[in-house]
N, C-alpha and C positions, 0 to 999 in steps of 0.2 A: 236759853243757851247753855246753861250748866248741866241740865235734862239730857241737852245733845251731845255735849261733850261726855257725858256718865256712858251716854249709850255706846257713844262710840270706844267708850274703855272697853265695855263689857264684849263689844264687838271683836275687841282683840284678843280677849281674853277666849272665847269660846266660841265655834267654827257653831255656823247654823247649821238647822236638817238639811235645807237644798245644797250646803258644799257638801256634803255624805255623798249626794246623787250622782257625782261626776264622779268624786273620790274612787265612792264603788265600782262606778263602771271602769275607771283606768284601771282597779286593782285584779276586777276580771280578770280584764284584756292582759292583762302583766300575767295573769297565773295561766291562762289558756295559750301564750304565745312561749311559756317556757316548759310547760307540759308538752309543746309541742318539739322545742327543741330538745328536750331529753330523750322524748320517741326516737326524734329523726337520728340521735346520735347513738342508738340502742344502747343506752346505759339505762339497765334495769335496776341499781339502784338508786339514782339517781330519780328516775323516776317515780317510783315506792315515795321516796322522803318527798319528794315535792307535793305526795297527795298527804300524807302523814302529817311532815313537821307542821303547816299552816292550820292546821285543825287541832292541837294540841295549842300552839304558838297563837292561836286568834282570840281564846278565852280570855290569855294573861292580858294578850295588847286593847282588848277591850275593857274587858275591870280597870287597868289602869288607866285608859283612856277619858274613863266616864268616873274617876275618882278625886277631877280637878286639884290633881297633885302633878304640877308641871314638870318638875322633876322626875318623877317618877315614870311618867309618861314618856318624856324622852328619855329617857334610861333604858325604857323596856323597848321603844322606837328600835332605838340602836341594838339590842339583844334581838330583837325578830330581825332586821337586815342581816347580821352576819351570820347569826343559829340559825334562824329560817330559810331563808334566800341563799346566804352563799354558803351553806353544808352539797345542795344536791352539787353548785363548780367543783366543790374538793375532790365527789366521786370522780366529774366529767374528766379532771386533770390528775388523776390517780398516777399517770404517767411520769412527771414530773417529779413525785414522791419516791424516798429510799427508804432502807434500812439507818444509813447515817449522813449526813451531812448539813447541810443549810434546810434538805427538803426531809430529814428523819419524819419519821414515824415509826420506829424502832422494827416491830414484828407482828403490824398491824395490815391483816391481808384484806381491807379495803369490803370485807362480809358485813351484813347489817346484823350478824352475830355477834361480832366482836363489834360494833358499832355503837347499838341501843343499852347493854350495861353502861356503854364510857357517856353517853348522852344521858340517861336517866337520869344519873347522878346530876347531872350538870343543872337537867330540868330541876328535878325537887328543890335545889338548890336554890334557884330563879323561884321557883313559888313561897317558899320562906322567905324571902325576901320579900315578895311584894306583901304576905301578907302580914308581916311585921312592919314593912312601912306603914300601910292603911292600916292600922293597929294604933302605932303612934300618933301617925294623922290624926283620927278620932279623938284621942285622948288630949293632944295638942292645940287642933286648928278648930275652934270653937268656928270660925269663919267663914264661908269662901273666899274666891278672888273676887266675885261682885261685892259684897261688901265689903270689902281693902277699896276699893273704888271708889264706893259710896261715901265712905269716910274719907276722902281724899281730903285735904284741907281746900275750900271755896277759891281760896286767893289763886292758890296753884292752877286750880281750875281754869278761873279767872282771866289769870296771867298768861295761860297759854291760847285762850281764846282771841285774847286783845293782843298777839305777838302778829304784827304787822308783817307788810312785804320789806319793808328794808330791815327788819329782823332777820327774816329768811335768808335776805340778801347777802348780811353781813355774815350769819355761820355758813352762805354754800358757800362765800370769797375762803371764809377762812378753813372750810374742806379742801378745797381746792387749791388754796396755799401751803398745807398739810401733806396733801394727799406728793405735789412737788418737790417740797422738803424731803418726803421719805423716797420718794424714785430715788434722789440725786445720793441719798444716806446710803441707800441699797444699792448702788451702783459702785459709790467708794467701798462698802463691805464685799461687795463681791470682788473686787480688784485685788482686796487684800485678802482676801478665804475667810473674814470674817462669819462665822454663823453654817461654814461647812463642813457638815459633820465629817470626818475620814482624811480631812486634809488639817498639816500643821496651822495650827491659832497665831497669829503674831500674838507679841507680849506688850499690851498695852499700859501708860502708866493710871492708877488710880483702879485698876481692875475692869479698865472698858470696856475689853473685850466678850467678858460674860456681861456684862450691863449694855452692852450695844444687841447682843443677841435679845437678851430677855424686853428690850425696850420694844423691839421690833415684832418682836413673839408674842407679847402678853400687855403692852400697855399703848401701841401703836392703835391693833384693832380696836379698843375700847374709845381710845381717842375721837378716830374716825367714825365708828359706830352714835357716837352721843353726836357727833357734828350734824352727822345727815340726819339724825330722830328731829334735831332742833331748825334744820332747812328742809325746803319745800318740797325734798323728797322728788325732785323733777328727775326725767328719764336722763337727761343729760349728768345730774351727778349722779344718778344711778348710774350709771354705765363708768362713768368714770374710777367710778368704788371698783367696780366688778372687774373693769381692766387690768386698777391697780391691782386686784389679788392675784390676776392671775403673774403679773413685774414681780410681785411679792414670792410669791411659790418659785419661781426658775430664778430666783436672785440665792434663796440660800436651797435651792433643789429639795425644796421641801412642800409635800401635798397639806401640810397643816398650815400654812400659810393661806392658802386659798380657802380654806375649811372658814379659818378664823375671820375674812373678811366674807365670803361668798353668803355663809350660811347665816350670819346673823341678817343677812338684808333680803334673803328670803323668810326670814320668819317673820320682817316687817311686814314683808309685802304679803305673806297668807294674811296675816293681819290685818292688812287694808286693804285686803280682798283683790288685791291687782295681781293677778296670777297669771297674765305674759311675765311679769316681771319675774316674778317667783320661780318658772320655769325657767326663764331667762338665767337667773342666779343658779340654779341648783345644773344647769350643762354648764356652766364657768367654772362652778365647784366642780366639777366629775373634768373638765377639758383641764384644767390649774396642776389637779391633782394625780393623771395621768400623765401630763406634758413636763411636770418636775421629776416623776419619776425616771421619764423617758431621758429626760436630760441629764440624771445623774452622772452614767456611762463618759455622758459627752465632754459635760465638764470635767470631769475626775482625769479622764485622759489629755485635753486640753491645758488644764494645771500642771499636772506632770511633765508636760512636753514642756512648756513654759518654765520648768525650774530648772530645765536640762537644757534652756537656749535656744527655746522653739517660741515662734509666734503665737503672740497671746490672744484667745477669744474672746468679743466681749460678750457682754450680756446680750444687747438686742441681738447679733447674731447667735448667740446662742438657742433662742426663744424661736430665731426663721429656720434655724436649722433644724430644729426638734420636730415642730411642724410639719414642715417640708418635705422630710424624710420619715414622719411616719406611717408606718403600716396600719391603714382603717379593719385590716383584719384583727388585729392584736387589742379591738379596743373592747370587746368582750371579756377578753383576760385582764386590762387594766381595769376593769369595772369590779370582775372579781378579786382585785388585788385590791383592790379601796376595801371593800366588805373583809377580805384577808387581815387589814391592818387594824378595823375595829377589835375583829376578833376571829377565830377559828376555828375547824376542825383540828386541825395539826397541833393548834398550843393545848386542847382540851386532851386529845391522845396524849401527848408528852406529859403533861400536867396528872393523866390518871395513872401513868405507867411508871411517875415519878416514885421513890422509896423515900419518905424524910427523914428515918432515921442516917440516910446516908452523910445528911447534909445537916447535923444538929439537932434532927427531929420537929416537929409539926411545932409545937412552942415558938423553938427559934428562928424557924421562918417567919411564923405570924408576926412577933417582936422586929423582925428586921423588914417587911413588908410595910408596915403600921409606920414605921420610923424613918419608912425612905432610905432603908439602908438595903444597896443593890445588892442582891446575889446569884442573879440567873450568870453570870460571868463566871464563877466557880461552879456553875452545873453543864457546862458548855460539853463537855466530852462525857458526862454523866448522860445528857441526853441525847447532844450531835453527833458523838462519838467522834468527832474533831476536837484537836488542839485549838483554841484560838486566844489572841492576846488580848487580854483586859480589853473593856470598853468599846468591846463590839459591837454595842447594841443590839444585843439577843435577847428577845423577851416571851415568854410564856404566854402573853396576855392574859389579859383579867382574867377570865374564867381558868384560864390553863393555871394559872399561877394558886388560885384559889384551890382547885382538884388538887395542885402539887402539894398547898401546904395541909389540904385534911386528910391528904394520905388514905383514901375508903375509912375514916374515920367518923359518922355520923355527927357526934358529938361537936367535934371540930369543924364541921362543915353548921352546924346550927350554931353554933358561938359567930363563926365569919358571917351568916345571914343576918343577927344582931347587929352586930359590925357595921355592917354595909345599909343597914337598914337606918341606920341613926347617921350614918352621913350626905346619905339621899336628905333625911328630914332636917338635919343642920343645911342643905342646899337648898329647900325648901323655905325655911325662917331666911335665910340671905335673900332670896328671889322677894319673898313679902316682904324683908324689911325695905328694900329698893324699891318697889313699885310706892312704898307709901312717903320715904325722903324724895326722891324723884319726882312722883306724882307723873310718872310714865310707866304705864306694864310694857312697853318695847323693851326700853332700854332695862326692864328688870328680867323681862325673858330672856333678852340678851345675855344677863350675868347667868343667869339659871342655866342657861344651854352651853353656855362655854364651861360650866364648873364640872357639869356632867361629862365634856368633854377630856378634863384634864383627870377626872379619877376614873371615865373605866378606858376611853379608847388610848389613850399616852402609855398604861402599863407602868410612868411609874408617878408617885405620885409626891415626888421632891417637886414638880412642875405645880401638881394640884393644890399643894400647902402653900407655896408662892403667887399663886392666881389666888386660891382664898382670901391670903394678908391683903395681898392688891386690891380685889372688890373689897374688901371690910373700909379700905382708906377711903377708896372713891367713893362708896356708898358714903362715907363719914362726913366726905369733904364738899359733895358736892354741893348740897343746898348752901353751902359758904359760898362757894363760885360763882354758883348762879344769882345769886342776892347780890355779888360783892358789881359783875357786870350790868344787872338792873337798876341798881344804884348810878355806876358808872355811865351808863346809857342816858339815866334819866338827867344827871351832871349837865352831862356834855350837849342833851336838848336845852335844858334850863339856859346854859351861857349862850348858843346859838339863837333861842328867843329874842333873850334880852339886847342882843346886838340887832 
């Protein structure tokens, strides 16, 4: 039984040849059904990139893929979606781009002249990276992930083997009690604008107000995520998880809410190989994350009306109305606005056309990047050539921000690939230290995939140092919790015997 439970680690750990056989042919069908929409929309360059970037873009995603560095992996995941995939939309909606505004791109005429120097760079950039990560790798991880398994401690093993049905029973009650706590939490935050970004904060005493968002943001989905690894994983809390993220996402009109609950329960489920489910999870993620955006508009203006003496909306109508009223044609462009938000063409133009001596020079950037100290808000009319007031939330994204601070600097762009390579591999030592306190690789890919999340897709990474502290505690605390409730478990059999 320990044999089978190993194996079945190792099974999560590493996808067999025959999932490659499907993988492949969806990835095909994915590239021949978008080859073909570029034809039909005669955008020739668009076209060009979509034969180009995936044949540059496949080498990196495969070295990394076959490097069993899971960080890594997902890192470069997310880099082929939105450099790969959503570069040829940027051409397709060329339309929608200016000289300045929200849609700048300064004096960039959309030529794969002026295209391929601003991409090169970006490339080599990406290849330093990975290959300074697996550089460290080597020299670091004497290991793989099957043997982090192998050495699992017996009892853990054990433990999880002999965790019966009213085990499962008591953490699905207690997801499930969790999962109603937060609706009703998320329901009172929305009443009050708590957690909406653009709308006034009330002033909470004790500082709640930032500790009701960050609870909801960053230590809710960890909660829920460890409840269902530890229940029976049925379709019905499944579905329950997936609904809640999408309450979760139109509660504060944000697509990272659904991110953070959708995507970890797909990674379970490639996992354990149940891939309706997995499918199931990753359209909630894309429906979650498109239907908050959509709702922004609605709420924002239904607030407004509401301060000025107008009928207030609530959530669930907020949620039919988004729905309801949306356009299935638009949902192409929200698809490319998910890949927009990881990362871009637009942020990597602005980020090459950047000057840093204007703004303290490539130093001072790095220094204030590094430190979470914002300053794409003082580049705001440097780059948009609009005024706008502090705290817009205007960001360069990763790679844009990275082009801005090397400035066509070589030197400075290989100093950031170090940078960036050593906190891939500090995500990596967090993801192994978890799977072996835990004695679950879920819930340690779990942490690995969100951490990845919060340093390159957020842009800024005051969020990523605060999820860091977080997993180091949970990672720290838990074999406490879970010991202190098997104890407590076994207590409370012991006096029920005896009676």
């Amino acid at each position: 039984m320990i044999a089978q439970a190993i194996n079945q680690s190792y099974k999560m750990l590493y996808f067999e040849r025959r999932d490659f056989i499907w993988m492949r042919g969806i990835s095909i069908a994915v590239w021949i059904l978008l080859e073909g929409y570029y034809i039909f929309r005669e955008n020739l360059e668009a076209t060009i990139l979509w034969v180009v970037l995936p044949l540059i873009f496949g080498p990196l995603l495969y070295w990394s893929w076959y490097s069993k560095h899971f960080v890594l992996r997902f890192f470069i995941l997310l880099v082929f979606l939105s450099y790969c995939i959503g570069v040829p939309f940027f051409f397709i909606g060329r339309e929608t781009f200016s000289y300045s505004g929200w849609g700048a791109v300064k004096d960039f005429d959309f030529s794969l002249s002026q295209f391929f120097p601003i991409y090169s760079q970006f490339y080599i950039f990406v290849v330093m990276v990975v290959c300074a990560t697996l550089l460290l790798q080597k020299v670091l991880f004497a290991e793989n992930m099957l043997d982090i398994v192998k050495n699992l401690s017996t009892s853990i093993l054990l433990s999880r083997r002999k965790r019966d049905r009213r085990s499962q029973y008591v953490y699905g009650v207690s997801l499930l009690t969790t999962v109603l706590a937060a609706s009703l939490l998320n329901i009172w935050m929305y009443n009050h604008s708590i957690g909406l970004s653009g709308l006034t904060q009330p002033t909470l005493p004790f500082r709640m107000t930032g500790g009701l968002y960050y609870f909801t943001k960053l230590v809710l989905p960890i909660v829920v995520i460890v409840l269902y690894l530890r229940s029976s994983q049925s379709w019905t809390l499944s579905i329950v998880c997936l609904s809640y993220s999408i309450w979760a996402a139109f509660s504060q009109v944000s697509g990272s809410n659904a991110a953070f609950f959708a995507l970890p329960l797909m990674i379970v489920a490639i996992s354990n190989k149940r891939r309706g489910l997995a499918l199931l999870s990753f359209f909630v993620f894309i429906i979650g994350w498109i239907g908050a955006k959509a709702a922004r508009d609605l709420v924002y203006v239904a607030k407004d009306s509401f301060d000025h003496g107008g009928v207030p909306i609530n959530l669930p109508s907020v949620i039919y109305e988004t729905i309801a009223n949306y356009d299935p044609s638009h949902l192409l462009e929200g698809v490319f606005g998910i890949l927009s938000r990881v990362g871009g063409a637009q942020g990597l133009i602005l980020g090459y056309k950047l000057d840093p001596e204007v703004v303290g020079g490539s130093l001072g950037l790095l220094k204030s990047f590094f430190l979470a100290q914002p300053f794409h808000e003082n580049l705001t009319y440097e780059l948009l050539g609009i005024d706008l007031p502090p705290a817009t939330g205007f960001s360069l994204g990763f790679f844009g921000t990275i082009l801005g601070i090397a400035g066509g600097a070589w030197a400075v762009l290989f100093l950031l690939s170090l940078l960036v390579s050593v906190c891939l591999t500090l995500g990596e030592i967090l993801l192994r230290v978890c799977i072996r306190r835990t004695g679950s690789p879920g819930i340690g890919f779990s942490v690995g995939g969100i951490y990845v999340y919060f340093f390159y897709v957020t842009g800024d990474l005051s969020y990523f140092y605060y999820y860091t502290l977080l997993a180091c505690v949970f990672i720290y605390v838990y074999p406490w919790i879970i010991t202190y409730l098997r104890q407590t478990s076994r207590t409370y059999k012991s006096i029920n015997f005896s009676h």
